[in-house]
ROTOR-264827 format. One record per residue (C-alpha): residue number from 1; residue in one letter; x, y, z. Coordinates in steps of 0.2 Angstrom, whole numbers, plus 2048, in hexadecimal, padded with zeros to 3 digits. Each point is the difference from the previous one (the first is absolute). Layout:
<atoms>
  drenfi  zator  east  north   up
     NUM      A     X      Y    Z
...
</atoms>
This chain:
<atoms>
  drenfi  zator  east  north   up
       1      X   800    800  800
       2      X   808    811  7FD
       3      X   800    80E  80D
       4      X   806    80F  7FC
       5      X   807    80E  80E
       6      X   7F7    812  800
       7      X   805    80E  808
       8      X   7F4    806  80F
       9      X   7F3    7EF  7FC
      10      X   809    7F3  807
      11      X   7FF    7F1  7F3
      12      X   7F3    7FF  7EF
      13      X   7FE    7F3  7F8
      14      X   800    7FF  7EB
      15      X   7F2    7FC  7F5
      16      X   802    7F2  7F5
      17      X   7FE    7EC  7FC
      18      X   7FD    7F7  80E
      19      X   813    7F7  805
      20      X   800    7EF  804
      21      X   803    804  814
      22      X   7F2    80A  7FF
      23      X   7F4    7F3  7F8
      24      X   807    7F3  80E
      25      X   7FC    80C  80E
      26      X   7ED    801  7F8
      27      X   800    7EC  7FD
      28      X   806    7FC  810
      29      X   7F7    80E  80A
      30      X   7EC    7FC  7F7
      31      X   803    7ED  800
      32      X   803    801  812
      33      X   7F2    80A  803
      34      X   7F4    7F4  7F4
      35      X   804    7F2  80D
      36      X   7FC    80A  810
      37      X   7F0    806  7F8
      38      X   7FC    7EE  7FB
      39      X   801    7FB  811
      40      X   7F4    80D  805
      41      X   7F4    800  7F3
      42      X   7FD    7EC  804
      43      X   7F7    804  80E
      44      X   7F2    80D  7F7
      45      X   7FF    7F3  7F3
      46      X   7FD    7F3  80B
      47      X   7F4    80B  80C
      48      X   7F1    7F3  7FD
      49      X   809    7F2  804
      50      X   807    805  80E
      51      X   7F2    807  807
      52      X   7FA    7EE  800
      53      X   80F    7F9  808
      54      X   804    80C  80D
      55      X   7EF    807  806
      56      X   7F5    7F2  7FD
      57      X   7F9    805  812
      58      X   7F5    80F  7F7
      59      X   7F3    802  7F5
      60      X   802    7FF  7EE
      61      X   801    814  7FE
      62      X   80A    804  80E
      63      X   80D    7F3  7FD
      64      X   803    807  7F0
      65      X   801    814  807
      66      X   80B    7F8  810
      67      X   80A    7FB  7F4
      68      X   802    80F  7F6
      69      X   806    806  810
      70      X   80B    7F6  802
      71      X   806    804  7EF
      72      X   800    814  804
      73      X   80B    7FB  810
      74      X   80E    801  7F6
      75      X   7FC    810  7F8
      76      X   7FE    807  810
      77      X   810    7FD  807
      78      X   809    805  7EF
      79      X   804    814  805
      80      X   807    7F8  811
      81      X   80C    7F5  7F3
      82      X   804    80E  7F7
      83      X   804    80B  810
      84      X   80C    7F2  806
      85      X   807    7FA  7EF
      86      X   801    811  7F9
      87      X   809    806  80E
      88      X   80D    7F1  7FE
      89      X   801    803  7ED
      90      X   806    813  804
      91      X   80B    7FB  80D
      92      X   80A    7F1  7F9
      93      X   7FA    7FF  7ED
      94      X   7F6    7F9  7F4
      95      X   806    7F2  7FB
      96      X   801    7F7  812
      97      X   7ED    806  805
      98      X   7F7    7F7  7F5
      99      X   809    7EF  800
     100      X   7FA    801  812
     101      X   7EF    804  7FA
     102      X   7FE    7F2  7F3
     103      X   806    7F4  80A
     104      X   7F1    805  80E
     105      X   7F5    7FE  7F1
     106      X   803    7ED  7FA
     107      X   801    7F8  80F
     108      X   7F0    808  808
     109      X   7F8    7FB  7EE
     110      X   808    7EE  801
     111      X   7F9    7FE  812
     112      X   7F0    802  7FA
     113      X   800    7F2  7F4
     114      X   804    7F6  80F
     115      X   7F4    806  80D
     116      X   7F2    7F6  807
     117      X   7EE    806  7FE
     118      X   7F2    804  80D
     119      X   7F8    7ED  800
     120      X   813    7FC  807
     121      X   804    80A  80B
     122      X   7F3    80E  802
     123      X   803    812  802
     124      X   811    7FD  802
     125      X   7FF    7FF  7EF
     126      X   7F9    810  7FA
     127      X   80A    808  810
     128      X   811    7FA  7F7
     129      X   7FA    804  7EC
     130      X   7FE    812  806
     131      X   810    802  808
     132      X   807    7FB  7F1
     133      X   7F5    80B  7F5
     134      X   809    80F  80C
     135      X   812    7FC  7FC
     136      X   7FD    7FC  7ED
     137      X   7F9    815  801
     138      X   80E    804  80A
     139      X   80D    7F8  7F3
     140      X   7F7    807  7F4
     141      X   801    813  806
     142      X   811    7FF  7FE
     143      X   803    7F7  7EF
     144      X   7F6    80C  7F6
     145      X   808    811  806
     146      X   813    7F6  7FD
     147      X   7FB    7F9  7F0
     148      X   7F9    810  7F9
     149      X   810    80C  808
     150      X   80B    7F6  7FB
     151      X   7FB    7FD  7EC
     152      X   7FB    813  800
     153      X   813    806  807
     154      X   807    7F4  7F1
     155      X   7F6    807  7F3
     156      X   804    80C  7F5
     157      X   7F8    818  802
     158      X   7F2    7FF  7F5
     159      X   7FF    7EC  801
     160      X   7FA    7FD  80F
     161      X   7EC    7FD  7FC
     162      X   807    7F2  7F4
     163      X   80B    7F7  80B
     164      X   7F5    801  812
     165      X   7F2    7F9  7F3
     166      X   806    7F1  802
     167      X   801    7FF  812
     168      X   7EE    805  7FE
     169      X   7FA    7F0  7F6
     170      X   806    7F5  80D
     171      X   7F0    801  80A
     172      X   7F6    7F9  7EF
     173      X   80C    7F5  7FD
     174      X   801    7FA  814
     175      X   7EC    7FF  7FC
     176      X   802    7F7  7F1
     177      X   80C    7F3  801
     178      X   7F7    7FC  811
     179      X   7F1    7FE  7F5
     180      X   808    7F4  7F2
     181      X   807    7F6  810
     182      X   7EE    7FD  809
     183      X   7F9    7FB  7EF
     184      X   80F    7F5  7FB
     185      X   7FD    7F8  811
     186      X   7ED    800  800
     187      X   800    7F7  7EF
     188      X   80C    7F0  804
     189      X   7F9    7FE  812
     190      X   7ED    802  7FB
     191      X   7F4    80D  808
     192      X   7FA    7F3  80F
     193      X   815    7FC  805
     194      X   805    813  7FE
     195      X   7F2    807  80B
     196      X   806    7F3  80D
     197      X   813    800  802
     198      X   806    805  7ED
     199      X   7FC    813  802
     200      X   812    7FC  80C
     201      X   809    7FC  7F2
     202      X   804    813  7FA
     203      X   805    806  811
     204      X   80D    7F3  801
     205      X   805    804  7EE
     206      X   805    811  808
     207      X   812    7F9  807
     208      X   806    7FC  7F1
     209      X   7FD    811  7FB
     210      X   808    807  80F
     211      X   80F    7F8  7FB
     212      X   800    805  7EF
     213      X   7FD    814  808
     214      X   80D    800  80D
     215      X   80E    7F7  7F2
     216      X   7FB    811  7F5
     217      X   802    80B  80B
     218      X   811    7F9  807
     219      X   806    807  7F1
     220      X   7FC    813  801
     221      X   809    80F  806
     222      X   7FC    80F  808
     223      X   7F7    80D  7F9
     224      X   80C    80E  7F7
     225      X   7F7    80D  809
     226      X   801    7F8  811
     227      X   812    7FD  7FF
     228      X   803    811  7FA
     229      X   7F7    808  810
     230      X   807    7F5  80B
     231      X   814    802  7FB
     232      X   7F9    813  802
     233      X   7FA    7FC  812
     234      X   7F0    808  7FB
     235      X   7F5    7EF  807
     236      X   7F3    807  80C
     237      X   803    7FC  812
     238      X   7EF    800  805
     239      X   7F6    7FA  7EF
     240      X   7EF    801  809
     241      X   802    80F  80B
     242      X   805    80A  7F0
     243      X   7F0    7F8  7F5
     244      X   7F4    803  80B
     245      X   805    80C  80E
     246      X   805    80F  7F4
     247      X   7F0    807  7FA
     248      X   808    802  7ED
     249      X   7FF    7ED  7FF
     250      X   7F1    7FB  808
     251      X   7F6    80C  7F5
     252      X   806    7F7  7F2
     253      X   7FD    7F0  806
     254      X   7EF    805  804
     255      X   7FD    805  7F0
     256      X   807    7F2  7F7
     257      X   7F3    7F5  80A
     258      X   7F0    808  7FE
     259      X   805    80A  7EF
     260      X   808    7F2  7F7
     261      X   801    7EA  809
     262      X   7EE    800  807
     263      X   7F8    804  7EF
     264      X   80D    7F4  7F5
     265      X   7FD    7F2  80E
     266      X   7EF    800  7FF
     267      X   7FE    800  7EC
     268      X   80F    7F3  801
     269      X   7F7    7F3  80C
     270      X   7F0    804  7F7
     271      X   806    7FD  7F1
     272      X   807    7EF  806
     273      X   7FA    7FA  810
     274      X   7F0    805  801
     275      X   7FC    7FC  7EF
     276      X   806    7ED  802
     277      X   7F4    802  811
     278      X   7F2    808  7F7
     279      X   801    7F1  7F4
     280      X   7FF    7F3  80C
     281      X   7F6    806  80F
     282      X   7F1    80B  7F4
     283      X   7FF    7FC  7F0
     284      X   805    7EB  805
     285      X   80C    7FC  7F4
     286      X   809    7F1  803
     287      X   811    803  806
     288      X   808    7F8  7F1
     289      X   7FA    80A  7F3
     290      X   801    811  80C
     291      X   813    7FB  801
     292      X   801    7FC  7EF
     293      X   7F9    813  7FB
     294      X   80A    80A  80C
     295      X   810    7F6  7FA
     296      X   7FC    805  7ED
     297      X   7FC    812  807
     298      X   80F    804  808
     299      X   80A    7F7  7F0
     300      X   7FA    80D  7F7
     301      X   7FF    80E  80B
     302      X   813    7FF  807
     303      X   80B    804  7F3
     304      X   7F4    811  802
     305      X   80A    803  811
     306      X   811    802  7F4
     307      X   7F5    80E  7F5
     308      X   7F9    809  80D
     309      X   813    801  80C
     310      X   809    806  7F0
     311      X   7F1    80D  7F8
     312      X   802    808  813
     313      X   812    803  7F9
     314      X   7FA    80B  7F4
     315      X   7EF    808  804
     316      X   801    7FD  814
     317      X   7FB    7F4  80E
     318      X   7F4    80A  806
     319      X   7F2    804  7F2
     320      X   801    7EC  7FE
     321      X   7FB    7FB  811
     322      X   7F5    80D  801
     323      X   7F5    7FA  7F0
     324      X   800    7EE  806
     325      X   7F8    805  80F
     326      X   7F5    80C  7F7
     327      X   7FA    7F2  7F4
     328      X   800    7F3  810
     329      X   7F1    80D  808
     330      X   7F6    802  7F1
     331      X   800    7EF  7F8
     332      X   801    7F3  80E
     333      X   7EB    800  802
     334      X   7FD    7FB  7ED
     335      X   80E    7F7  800
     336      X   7FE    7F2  80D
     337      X   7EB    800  7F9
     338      X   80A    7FA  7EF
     339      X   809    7F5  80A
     340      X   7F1    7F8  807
     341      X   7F7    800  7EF
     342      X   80F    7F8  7F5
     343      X   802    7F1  810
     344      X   7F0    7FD  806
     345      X   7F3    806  7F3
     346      X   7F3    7F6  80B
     347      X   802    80A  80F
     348      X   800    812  7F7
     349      X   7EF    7F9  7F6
     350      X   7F9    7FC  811
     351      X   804    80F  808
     352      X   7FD    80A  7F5
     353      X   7EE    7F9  7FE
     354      X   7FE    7F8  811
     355      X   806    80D  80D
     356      X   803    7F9  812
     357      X   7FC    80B  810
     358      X   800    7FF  812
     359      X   7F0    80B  808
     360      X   805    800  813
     361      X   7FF    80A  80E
     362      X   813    807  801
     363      X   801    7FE  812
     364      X   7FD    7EC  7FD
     365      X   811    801  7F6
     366      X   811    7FE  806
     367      X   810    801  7F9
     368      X   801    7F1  7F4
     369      X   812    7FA  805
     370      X   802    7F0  80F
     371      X   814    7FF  801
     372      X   7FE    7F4  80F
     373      X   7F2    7F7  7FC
     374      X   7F9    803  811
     375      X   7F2    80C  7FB
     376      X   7EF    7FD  7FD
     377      X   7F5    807  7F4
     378      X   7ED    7FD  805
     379      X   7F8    80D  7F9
     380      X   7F6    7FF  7F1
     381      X   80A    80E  7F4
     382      X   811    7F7  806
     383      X   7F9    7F0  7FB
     384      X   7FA    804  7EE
     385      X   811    809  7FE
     386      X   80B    7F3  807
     387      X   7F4    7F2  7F3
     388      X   804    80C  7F3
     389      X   813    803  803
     390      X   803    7EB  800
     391      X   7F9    802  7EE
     392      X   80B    80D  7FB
     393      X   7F2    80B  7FB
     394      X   800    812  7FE
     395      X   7F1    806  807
     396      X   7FB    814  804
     397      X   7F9    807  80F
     398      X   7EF    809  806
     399      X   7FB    807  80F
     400      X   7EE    7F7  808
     401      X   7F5    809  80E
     402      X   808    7FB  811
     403      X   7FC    7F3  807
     404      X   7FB    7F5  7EE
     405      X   807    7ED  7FD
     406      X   80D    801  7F5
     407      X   7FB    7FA  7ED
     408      X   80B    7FC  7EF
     409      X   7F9    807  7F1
     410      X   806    7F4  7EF
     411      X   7F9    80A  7F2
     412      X   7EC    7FE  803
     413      X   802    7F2  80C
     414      X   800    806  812
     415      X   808    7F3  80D
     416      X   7FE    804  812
     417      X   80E    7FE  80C
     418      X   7FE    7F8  812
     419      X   806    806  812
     420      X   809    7F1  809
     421      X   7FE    80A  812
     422      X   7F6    7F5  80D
     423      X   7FC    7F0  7F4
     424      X   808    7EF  806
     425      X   80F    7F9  7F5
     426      X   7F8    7F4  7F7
     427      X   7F1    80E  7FA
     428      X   80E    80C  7FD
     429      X   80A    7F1  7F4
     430      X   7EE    7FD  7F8
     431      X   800    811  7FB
     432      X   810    803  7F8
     433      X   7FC    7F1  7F6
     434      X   7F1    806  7FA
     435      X   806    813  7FD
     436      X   810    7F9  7F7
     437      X   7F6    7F7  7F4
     438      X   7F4    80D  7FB
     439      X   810    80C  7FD
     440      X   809    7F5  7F6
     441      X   7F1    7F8  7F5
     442      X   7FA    811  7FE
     443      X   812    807  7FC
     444      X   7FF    7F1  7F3
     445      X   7F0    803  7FA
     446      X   806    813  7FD
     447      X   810    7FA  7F4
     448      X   80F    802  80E
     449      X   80B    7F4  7FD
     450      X   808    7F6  80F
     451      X   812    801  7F5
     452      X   805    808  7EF
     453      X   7FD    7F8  7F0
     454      X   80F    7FE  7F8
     455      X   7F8    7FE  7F0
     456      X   7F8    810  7FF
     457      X   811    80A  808
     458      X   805    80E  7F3
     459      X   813    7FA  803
     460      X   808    80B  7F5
     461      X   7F8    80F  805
     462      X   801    7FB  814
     463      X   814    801  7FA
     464      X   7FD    811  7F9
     465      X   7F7    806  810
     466      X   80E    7F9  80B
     467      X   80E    807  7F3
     468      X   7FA    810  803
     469      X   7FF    800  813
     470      X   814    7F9  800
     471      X   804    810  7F4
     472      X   7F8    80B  80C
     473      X   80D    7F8  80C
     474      X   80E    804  7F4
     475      X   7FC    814  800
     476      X   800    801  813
     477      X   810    7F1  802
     478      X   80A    802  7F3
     479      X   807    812  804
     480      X   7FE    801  813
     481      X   811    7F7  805
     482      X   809    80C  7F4
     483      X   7F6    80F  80A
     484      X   803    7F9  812
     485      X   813    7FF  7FD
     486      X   801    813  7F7
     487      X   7F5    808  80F
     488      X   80D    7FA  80E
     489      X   811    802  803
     490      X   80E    7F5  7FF
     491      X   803    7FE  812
     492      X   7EE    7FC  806
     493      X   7FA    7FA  7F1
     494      X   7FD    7EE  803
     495      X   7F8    805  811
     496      X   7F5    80D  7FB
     497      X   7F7    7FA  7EF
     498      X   7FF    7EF  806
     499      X   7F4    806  80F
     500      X   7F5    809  7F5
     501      X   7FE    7F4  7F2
     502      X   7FE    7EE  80E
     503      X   7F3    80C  80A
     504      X   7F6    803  7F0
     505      X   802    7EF  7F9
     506      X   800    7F8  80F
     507      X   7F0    808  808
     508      X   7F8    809  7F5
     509      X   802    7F2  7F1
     510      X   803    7F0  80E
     511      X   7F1    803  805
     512      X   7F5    805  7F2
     513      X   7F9    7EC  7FC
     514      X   7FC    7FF  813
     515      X   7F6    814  801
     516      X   7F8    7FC  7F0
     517      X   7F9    7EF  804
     518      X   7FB    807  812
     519      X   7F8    80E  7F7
     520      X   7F6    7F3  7F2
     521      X   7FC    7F4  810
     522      X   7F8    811  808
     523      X   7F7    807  7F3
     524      X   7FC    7F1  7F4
     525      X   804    808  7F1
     526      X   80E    7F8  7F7
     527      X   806    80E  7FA
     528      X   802    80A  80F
     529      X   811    7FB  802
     530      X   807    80C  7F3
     531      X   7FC    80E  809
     532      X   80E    7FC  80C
     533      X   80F    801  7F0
     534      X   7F5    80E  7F7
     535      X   801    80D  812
     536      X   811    7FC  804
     537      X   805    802  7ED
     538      X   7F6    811  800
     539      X   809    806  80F
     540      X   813    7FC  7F8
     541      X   7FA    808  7F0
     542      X   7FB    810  809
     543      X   80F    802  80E
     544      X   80B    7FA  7F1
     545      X   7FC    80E  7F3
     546      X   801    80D  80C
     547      X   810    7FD  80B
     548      X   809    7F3  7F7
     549      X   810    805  7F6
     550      X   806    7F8  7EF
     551      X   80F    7FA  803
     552      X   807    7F8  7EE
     553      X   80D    80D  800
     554      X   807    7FB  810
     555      X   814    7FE  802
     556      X   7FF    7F3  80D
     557      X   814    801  802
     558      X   7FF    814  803
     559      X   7EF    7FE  80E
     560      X   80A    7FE  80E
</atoms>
């Protein structure tokens, strides 16, 4: 790589072809970084399945948000990763930081494949899956900030959108080599064997993995730029004092998490999560073909993160992250209604022609989430709800006189709900019976479907739906490494953009599937969700046009 001395500046470095030691330092640094997020991303994919194995003490519907928890857990502690490991990566270097932190990573992921589930040792199970969720997040607040400083400090002035692009496609292509690897093992152990023990099989795949990461990265030195503030003895003494003590940084922290990561997260795991879990757990696409989908999606959609990293070269980061969350606001509504229209044509046709509604009294309602299966819902309005929820069935809401029995309107058929207060077991079993039955024959009667047809799916335009939701991930992803490097300083920079960018990933993006199903499981509507992405989204958009910088020109070598 050629670095040249300037007066004044410190180092710059040339524009021009990528050198071989340049294209080893991005090689080395993404495929790490593919692996870690592989390991991570299991568990999402997985989230069904696991939910089965682990909380099998819940009701169907809380099992699956527990373990969506369980999932965010290791979004949650990511900023505390970040702090730790980013304080380690500006103290002692790059390079020796995020061995550490890939190394968490694989063997949490590889004890997973080796855990025993609830019917064998009980809540020691999920007790144990959870800790590990917490220090996969913790590994994984520090790989992302060391990965991205350290491809960003090799790269090239007026290169850096193109080289940290790559770093950026590690996340789809964590997510998709995860998805090739549950399919690969779903079809050669069968759908009965891979629900059992085979779903295993991935997570244990992850140490050979590990072993391939840490051999790459044995081979890498430390960052130019690092090694040049060091030999300087310009290294900050106190990385997090001087981040987040000195107003002059924290301000731009702040606004770097609320005008910049919050919005990207949320279109991101939108645009890839929840679209997988929308699939799935609404729209009952069998988890084959939803896999199958997502995978040809983010196929298409990657090599986008490449475009969009080096068009923020030319034209600037900002004005691209910006307009994907603008276009994430306005089209997510009509969007995922294509979505359901293209994969279950059934379901939209009775919908559309056979609304269902709840009437009850509001103060009959509780909040539809049980996480410890201890509460009871007697009354008649939770009953309907919870019948309806088992089905997956988005439903609206309407308010009833106080006081009234709860009833379930399907189209021009009007079911009445029960209250199972004050009747004996036995009356209260007869009951459910009876009211499942007339939901489900009436549901049938009225064209909702139990699965998707796969006949009838629109397969080629479901691809295009999902395409487009992955390029939306690409304008808010593909730049924002790049951004986060040039808004810091050399000295804190591993420290301070990796808080931001773990506490808007990892909170406001970790725990976007759990907030949105919550928020569906409340309301009804399957659709509701989306207001969670489309608010924070509009909140990044609006903090982000008015007090965020454009930082393209920025000589990273000279900000110190």
């Amino acid at each position: 790589m050629s670095i040249s001395a300037t007066q004044g500046a410190g180092i710059k470095v040339a524009a021009g072809p990528m050198t071989p030691e340049e294209r080893k330092v991005i090689l080395a640094s993404s495929l790490g970084t593919v692996f870690e997020w592989y390991d991570f991303y299991l568990y999402g994919s997985l989230a069904a399945i696991i939910a089965k194995q682990f909380f099998a003490g819940l009701d169907p519907t809380s099992a699956f948000i527990f373990a969506l928890l369980a999932f965010a857990a290791g979004f949650i502690v990511r900023p505390f990763g970040a702090l730790f490991f980013g304080r380690l990566g500006d103290l002692i270097g790059r390079k020796y930081t995020f061995l550490v932190t890939i190394l968490i990573m694989g063997l949490s992921t590889f004890i997973v494949g080796v855990l025993p589930n609830y019917a064998s040792i009980g809540v020691a199970a999920p007790v144990i899956l959870i800790i590990l969720r917490l220090l996969q997040g913790l590994a994984l607040g520090g790989e992302y900030g060391g990965a991205a400083t350290y491809v960003a400090e090799h790269a090239p002035n007026g290169k850096r959108g193109a080289y940290t692009a790559w770093i950026q496609t590690t996340a789809t292509m964590g997510l998709f080599l995860s998805l090739l690897v549950i399919l690969g093992t779903r079809t050669i152990t069968g759908e009965a064997v891979f629900n059992d023990w085979g779903w295993r099989i991935p997570f244990l795949v992850s140490i050979l993995l590990l072993g391939i990461s840490v051999w790459i990265r044995m081979q890498l030195s430390e960052s130019p730029a690092f090694r040049k503030m060091k030999a300087e003895g310009k290294t900050s003494k106190a990385p997090l004092a001087e981040s987040f003590g000195q107003w002059k940084n924290l301000k731009i922290v702040l606004i770097a998490l609320f005008g910049l990561t919050a919005g990207q997260a949320v279109v991101w795991y939108t645009g890839q999560f929840y679209a997988l879990f929308f699939l799935t757990q609404q729209l009952k696409v069998d988890a084959v073909t939803a896999n199958l989908m997502i995978a040809a999606a983010l196929l298409i959609g990657t090599p986008f993160f490449l475009v969009f990293g080096s068009l923020s070269d030319r034209i600037g980061r900002k004005s691209i992250i910006m307009l994907g969350c603008a276009l994430a606001i306005v089209t997510y509504f009509p969007v995922f209604k294509a979505l359901t229209v293209a994969a279950n044509p059934d379901l939209a046709a009775a919908q559309a022609h056979s609304k269902v509604v709840v009437v009850a009294d509001p103060k009959e309602c509780s909040f539809q989430f049980n996480p410890t299966g201890t509460a009871k819902f007697t009354s008649s309005c939770d009953i309907a709800k919870q019948v309806l929820a088992a089905s997956s069935v988005s439903y609206d809401n309407e308010e009833a006189p106080a006081g009234t029995p709860a009833v379930i309107k399907i189209g021009d058929d009007v079911i009445p709900s029960y209250t199972s207060k004050g009747i004996s077991a036995d009356e209260a079993k007869a009951k459910d019976a009876e009211f499942k039955k007339a939901v489900a024959d009436t549901l049938k009667a009225d064209g909702y479907p139990t699965k998707a047809d796969p006949a009838k799916m629109n397969k080629v335009m479901m691809v295009v739906i999902l395409t487009y939701l992955v390029i939306l991930v690409t304008m808010v992803y593909g730049p924002i490494a790049a951004m986060l490097v040039e808004l810091f300083p050399t000295r804190i920079r591993y420290t301070s953009m990796s808080l931001p960018y773990h506490i808007g990933n990892g909170w406001f993006g970790g725990l976007l599937p759990t907030m949105s199903f919550a928020i569906v499981a409340q309301t009804g509507n399957m659709y509701n969700g989306l207001w969670y992405p489309i608010i924070v989204a509009g909140m990044t958009l609006v903090i982000g046009m008015l007090f965020l910088r454009e930082t393209k020109d920025v000589d990273i070598y000279a900000n110190d």
